[in-house]
C-alpha positions as CSV (number, residue, x, y, z in Angstrom):
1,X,0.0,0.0,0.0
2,X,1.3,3.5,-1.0
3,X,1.7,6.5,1.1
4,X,-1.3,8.5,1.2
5,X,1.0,11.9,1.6
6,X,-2.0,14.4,2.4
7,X,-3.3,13.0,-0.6
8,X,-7.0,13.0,0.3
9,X,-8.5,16.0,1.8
10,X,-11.4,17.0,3.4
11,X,-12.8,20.3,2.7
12,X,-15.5,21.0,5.0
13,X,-18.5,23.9,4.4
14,X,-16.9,25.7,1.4
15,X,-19.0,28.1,-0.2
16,X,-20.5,25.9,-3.5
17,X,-19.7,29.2,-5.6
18,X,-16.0,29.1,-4.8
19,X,-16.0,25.4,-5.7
20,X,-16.9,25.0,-9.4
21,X,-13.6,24.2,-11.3
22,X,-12.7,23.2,-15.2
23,X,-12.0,19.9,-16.3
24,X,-8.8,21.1,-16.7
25,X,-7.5,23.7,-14.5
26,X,-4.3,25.0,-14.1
27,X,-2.5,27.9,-12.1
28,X,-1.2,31.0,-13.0
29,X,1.1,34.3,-11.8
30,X,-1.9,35.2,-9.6
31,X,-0.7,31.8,-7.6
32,X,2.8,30.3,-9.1
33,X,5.4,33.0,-8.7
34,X,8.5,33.5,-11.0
35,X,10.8,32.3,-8.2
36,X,8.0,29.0,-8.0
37,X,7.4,28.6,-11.7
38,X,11.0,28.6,-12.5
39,X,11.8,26.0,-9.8
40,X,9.3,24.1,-11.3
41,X,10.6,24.4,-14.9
42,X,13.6,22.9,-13.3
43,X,12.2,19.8,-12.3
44,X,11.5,16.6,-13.4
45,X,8.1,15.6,-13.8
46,X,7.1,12.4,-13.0
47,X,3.9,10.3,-14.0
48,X,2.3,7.3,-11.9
49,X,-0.4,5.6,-13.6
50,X,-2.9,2.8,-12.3
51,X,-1.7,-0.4,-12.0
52,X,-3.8,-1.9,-14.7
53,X,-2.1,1.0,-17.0
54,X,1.5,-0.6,-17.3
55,X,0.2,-3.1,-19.7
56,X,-0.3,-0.3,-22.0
57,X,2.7,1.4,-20.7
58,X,3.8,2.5,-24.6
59,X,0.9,4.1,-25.4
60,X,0.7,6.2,-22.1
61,X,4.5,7.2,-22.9
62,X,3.6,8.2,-26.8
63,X,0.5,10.6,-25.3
64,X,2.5,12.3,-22.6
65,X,5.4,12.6,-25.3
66,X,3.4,14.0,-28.1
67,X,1.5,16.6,-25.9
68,X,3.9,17.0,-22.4
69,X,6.9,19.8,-23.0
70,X,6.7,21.8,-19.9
71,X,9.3,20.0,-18.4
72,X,11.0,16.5,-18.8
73,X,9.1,13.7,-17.6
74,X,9.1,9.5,-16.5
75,X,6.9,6.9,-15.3
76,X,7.3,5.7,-12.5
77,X,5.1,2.6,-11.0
78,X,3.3,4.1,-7.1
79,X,5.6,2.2,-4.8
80,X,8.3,4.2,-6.2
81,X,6.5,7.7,-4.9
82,X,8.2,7.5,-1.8
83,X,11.6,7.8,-3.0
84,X,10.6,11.5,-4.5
85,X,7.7,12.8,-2.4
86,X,9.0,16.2,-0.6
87,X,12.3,15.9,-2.9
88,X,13.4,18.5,-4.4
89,X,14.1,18.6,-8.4
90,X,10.9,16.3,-8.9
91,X,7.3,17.6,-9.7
92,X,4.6,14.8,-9.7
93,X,1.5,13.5,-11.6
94,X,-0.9,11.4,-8.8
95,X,-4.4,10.2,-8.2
96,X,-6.1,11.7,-5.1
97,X,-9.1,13.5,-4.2
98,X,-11.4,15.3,-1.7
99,X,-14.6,15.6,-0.1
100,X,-16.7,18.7,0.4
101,X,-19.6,19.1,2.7
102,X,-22.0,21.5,1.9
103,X,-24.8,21.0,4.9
104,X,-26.8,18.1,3.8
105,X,-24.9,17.8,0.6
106,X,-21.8,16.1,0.3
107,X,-19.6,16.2,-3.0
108,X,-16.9,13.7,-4.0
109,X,-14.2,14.8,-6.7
110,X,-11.5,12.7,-8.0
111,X,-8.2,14.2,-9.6
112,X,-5.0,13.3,-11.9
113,X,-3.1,16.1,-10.1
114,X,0.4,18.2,-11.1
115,X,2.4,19.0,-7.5
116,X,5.7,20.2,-6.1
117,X,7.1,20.7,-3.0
118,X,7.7,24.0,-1.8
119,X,10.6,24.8,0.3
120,X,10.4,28.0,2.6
121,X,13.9,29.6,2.9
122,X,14.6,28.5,5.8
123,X,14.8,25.4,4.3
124,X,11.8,23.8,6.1
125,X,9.4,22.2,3.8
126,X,6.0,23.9,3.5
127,X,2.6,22.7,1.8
128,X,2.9,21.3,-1.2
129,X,2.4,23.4,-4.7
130,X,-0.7,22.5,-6.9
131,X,0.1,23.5,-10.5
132,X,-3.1,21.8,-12.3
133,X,-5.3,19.3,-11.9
134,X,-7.4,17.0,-14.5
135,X,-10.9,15.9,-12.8
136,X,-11.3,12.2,-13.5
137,X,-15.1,10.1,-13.3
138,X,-15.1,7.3,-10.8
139,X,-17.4,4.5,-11.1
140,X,-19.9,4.5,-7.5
141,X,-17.3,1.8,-6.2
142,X,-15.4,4.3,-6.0
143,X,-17.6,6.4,-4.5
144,X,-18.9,4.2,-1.7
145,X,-15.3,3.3,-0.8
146,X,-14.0,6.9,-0.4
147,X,-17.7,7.5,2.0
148,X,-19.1,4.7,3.1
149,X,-22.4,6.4,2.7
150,X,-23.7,8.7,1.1
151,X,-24.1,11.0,4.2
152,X,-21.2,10.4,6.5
153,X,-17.5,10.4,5.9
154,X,-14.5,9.5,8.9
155,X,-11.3,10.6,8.0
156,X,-8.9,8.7,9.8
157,X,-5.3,8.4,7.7
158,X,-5.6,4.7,7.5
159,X,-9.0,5.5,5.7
160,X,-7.5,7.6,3.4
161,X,-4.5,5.2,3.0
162,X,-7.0,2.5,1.8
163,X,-8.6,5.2,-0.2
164,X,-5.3,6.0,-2.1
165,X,-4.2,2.2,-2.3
166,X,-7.9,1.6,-4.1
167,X,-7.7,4.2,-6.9
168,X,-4.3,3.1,-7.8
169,X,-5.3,-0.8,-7.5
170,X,-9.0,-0.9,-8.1
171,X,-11.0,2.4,-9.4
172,X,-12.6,2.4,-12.2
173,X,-12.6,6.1,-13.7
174,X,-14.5,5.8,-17.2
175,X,-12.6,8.9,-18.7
176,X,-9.3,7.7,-18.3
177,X,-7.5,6.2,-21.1
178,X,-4.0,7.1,-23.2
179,X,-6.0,8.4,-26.0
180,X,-8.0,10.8,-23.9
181,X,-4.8,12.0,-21.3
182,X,-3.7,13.5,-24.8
183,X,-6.3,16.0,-25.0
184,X,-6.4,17.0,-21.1
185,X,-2.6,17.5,-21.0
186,X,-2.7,19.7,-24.0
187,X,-4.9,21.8,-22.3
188,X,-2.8,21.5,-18.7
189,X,0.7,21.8,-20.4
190,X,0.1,25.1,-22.9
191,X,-2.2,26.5,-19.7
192,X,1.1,26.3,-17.4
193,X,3.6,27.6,-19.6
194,X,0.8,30.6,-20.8
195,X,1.2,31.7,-16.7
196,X,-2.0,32.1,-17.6
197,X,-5.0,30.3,-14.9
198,X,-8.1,28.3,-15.4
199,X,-9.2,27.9,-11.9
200,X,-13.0,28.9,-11.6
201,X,-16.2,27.7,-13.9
202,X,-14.8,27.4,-17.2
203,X,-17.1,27.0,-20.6
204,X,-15.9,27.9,-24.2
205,X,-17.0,26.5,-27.7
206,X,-15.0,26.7,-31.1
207,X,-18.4,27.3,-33.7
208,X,-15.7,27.3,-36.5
209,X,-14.5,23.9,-35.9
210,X,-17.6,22.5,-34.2
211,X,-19.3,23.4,-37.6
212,X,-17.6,19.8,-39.3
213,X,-19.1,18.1,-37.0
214,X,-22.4,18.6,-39.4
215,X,-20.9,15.5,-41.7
216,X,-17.7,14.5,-39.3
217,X,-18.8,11.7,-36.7
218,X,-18.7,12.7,-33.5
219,X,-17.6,9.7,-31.4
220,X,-19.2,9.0,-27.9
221,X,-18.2,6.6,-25.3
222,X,-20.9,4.5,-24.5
223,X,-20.3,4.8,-20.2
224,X,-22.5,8.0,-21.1
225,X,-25.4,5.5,-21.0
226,X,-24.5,4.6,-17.5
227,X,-27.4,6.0,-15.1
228,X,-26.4,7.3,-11.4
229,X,-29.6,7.2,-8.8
230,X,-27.9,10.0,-6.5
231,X,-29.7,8.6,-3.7
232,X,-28.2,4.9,-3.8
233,X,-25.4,5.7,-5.7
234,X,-26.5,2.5,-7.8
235,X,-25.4,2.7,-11.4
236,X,-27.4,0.8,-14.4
237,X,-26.7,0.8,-18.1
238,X,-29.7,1.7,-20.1
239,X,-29.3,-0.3,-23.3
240,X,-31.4,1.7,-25.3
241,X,-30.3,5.2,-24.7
242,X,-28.1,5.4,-27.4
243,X,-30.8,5.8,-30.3
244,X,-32.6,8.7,-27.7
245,X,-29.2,10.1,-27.6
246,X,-28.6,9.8,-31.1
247,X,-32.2,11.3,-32.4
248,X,-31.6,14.3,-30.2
249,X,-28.4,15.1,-31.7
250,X,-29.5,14.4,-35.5
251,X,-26.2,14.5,-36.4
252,X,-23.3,11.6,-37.3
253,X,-22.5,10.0,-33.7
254,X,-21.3,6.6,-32.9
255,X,-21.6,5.4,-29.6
256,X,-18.1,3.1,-28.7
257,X,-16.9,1.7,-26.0
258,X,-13.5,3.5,-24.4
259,X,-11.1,1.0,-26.0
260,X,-12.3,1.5,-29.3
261,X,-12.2,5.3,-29.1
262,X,-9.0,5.2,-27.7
263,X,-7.6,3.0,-30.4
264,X,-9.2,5.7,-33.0
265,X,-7.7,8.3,-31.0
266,X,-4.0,7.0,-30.9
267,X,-4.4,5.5,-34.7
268,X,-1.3,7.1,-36.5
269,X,-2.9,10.5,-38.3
270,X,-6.0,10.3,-36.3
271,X,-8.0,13.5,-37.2
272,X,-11.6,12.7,-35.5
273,X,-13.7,14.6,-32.9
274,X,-14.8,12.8,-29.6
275,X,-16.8,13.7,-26.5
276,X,-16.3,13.3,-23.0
277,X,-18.2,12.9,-20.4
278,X,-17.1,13.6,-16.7
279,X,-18.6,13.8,-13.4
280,X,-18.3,14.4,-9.7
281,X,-21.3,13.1,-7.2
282,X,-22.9,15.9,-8.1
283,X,-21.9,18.1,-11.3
284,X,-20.7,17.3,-14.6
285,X,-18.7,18.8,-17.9
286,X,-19.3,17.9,-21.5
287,X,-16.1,18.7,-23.6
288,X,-15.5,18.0,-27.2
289,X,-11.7,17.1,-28.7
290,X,-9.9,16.6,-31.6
291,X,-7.5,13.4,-32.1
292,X,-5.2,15.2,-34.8
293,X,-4.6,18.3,-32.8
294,X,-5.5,17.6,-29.3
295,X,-7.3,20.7,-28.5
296,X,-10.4,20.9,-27.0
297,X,-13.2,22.2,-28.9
298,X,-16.5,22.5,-26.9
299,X,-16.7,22.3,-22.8
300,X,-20.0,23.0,-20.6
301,X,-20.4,22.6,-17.1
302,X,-23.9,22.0,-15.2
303,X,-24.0,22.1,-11.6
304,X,-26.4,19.6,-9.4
305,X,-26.3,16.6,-12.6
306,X,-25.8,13.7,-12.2
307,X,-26.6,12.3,-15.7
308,X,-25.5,12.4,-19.4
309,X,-28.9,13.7,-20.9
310,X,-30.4,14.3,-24.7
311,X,-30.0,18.1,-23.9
312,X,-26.2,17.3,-23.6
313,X,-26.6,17.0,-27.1
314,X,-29.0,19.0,-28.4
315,X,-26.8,21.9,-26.8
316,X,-23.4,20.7,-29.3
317,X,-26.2,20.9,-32.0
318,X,-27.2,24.1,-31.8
319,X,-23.9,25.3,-32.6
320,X,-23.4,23.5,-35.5
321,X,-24.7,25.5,-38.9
C-alpha cells in the first residue's frame, strides 16, 4: 500500500460558488510565482499511472510525449513515490481526491493532479504546490469506498491510505485512457507555460470547428449510457439510450466503448472529434476534442447533474450550422 501523503483531503463547508472548477485547471502568476514557476521548470516531472495502465505502458508514454513539453518527464510505478515525495528537483502526476460538505450535501471529486514541494527559505518544507489538476469520473465503487455512505464520511489516515491504495489498484474512472490523457494534458501543459490560470467555472465552444461536425462523426463513449440514482449511488446501463441520444443530436454520432475510441484516437494521423463525459457526485462537464490536434473544442459545465442527458446533445447541435 502506498503513502497516502495528504493525498485526500477533506474540505468542510466551502461556499458551493467558490467550488466550481474546469476539467482542466491550471495555475497561473496570480498563484505560481516566478521564483516558484522557475523551480518548477527545473524539475523533473514524474507520472504514476494505475496499476492496470502498465500493460499499455507504450501508449501512455507516446501521449505524454506527443503533448507534455513543460518539463522533462518519466513513469514511474506508485511504490516508487516514496523515494521522490518532498524531494526536491521532482514535480509529480498522482491520483487523489477530496470531499466537500455542503450541509446536507456532500460532493466527491476525483483528480489526476500536477504537484511540487515548496521549500520556505529556511529550508523547512512547506505545503505542497498544486500547478493543475485534471478531474477524472469514478465509477460508484469508487464512491462508496472513499464515503461509506452517502451522508457520513470518517477521516482517519488509515481510511484515506486505503482510499489511495484503491484508486491506484482498483478504481474504475471511465474517462481515463492514453487516448484521452492527450487531450487533457494539451490543455494542462500550454495552460502552465501561458502563466496564464483556469481555476474557476470554465465553458468555451469553437463554432468554426464545431461546424464539421455537421458531416464528421462525433464519437461517444458509451459509459455516457451509465445512469447514477444520487440517492443509492446504484449505477445501471440503459441499453437503449443510445438511439434517444442519437435522435436528439440528428447529427453523425457513434456510440463506442472506451477501448475503441481510444484506439481511433491513438491511430497514426488520427484527425476525428470525440466527446467526453465527466462527473463528480454531483456536477458534470461535457467537452468535445480533436485526435489530430489535441485541442479541446467545446466544454460545458452543469451544476447539481448527475446524468448524461439528450439536452447534452442537443446543446453541441445548436452550434453546428
Amino acid at each position: 500500500m502506498i503513502s497516502s501523503k495528504k493525498l485526500l483531503i477533506t474540505a468542510v463547508c466551502l461556499c458551493y460558488s467558490l467550488i466550481l472548477s474546469a476539467q482542466v485547471t491550471f495555475r497561473g502568476k496570480g498563484d505560481i510565482n516566478e521564483e516558484e514557476f522557475s523551480t518548477f521548470k527545473n524539475t523533473i516531472t514524474l507520472f504514476t499511472l494505475q496499476y492496470k495502465d502498465y500493460t499499455e505502458l507504450e501508449k501512455f508514454n507516446e501521449a505524454i510525449k506527443t503533448t507534455w513539453t513543460a518539463t522533462p518527464f518519466l513513469i514511474i510505478k506508485p511504490e516508487e513515490l516514496g523515494k521522490y515525495i518532498g524531494k526536491p528537483g521532482y514535480s509529480l502526476f498522482t491520483f487523489n481526491g477530496y470531499l466537500q460538505s455542503l450541509g446536507n450535501t456532500t460532493v466527491i471529486r476525483f483528480f489526476y493532479s500536477l504537484t511540487m514541494p515548496y521549500f520556505k527559505k529556511n529550508g523547512k518544507q512547506g505545503d505542497d504546490i498544486t500547478l493543475g489538476e485534471i478531474t477524472v469520473y469514478p465509477d460508484n465503487k469508487t464512491l462508496f469506498t472513499a464515503i461509506g455512505n452517502p451522508f457520513s464520511f470518517k477521516g482517519a489516515k488509515k481510511r484515506e491510505e486505503e482510499m489511495i491504495s484503491f484508486l491506484y489498484n482498483s478504481a474504475l474512472l471511465y474517462n481515463w485512457s492514453p487516448g484521452m490523457l492527450k487531450g487533457y494534458l494539451k490543455q494542462l501543459n500550454e495552460g502552465i507555460l501561458s502563466r496564464k490560470e483556469r481555476k474557476m467555472f470554465f465553458e468555451m465552444e469553437d463554432k468554426v470547428k464545431l461546424a464539421a461536425l455537421a458531416k464528421d462523426t462525433l464519437y461517444v463513449p458509451d459509459y455516457v449510457k451509465i445512469k447514477f440514482n444520487m440517492f443509492t449511488m446504484s449505477e445501471k446501463v440503459d441499453e437503449g439510450k443510445d438511439e434517444d441520444l442519437s435522435q436528439a443530436y440528428n447529427y453523425p454520432v457513434k456510440f463506442v466503448p472506451v477501448k475503441t475510441l481510444n484506439e481511433l484516437i491513438l491511430k497514426k494521423g488520427s484527425n476525428i472529434n470525440y466527446l467526453v463525459f465527466t462527473k463528480s457526485s454531483s456536477d458534470k462537464f461535457i467537452s468535445i476534442y480533436n485526435s489530430y490536434s489535441n485541442d479541446m473544442l467545446y466544454q460545458n459545465y452543469t451544476p447539481i447533474s448527475y446524468n448524461f442527458k439528450n439536452s447534452d446533445l442537443s446543446k453541441i447541435k445548436r452550434l453546428i450550422k
